[in-house]
N, C-alpha and C positions, 0 to 999 in steps of 0.2 A: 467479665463480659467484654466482648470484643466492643472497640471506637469505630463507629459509623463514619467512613472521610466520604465528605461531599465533595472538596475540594481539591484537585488534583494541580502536578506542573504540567506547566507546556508541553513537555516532553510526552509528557502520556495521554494529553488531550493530543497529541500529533498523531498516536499510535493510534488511538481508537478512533478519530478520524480516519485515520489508513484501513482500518477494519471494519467501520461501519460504510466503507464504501465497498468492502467486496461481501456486507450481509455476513459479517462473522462476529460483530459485535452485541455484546446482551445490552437487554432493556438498560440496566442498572448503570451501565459503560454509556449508553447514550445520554442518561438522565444526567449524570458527570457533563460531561463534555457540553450537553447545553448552559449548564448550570457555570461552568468556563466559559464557554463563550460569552455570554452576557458579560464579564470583564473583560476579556484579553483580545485586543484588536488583533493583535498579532495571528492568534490562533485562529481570529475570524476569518483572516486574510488568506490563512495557511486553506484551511477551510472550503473557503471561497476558489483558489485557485486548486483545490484538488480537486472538487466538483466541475470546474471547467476541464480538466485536464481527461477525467472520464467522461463525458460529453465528448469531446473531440475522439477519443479514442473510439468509444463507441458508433458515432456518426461517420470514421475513418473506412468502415468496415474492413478493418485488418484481417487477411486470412494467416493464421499459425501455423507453422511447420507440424506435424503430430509427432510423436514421441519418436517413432520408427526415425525417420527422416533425421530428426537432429540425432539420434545416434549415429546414423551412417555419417552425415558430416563430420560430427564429434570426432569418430574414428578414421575417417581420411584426412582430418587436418591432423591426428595423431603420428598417423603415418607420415605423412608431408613433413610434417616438425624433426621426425626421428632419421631420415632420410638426408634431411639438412644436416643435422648434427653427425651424420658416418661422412 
């Protein structure tokens, strides 16, 4: 019979914080992570300022290059680099 771990390290209450902010985290990973939180300040804090960190990002309204775009980049600084080096 598989050990039910309720309790996780920082390290992986970090990751699922990291994924329950872009909505790719399951229930069972959130039930963890609060259940960490209530001890670990640290992880609160982690937490705390990742939630701010998407907030500002979000309210930034940053527009992204689309894929097309950073390829042509990608490939003229390709160029640019291999032209330096002849």
């Amino acid at each position: 019979m598989a050990k039910i771990r309720i309790v996780i390290p920082c390290d992986e209450a970090n990751h699922v914080c990291d994924k329950t902010q872009y909505k790719n985290a399951t229930l069972w990973e959130k039930i963890k992570l609060n259940i960490h939180l209530l001890y670990c300040r640290a992880c609160r804090e982690y937490t705390k300022n990742n939630t701010k960190l998407s907030k500002a990002i979000a309210k930034s309204k940053v527009e992204c290059l689309d894929k097309c775009d950073k390829e042509k980049m990608k490939q003229k600084l390709e160029e640019a680099i291999n032209e330096h080096r002849t």
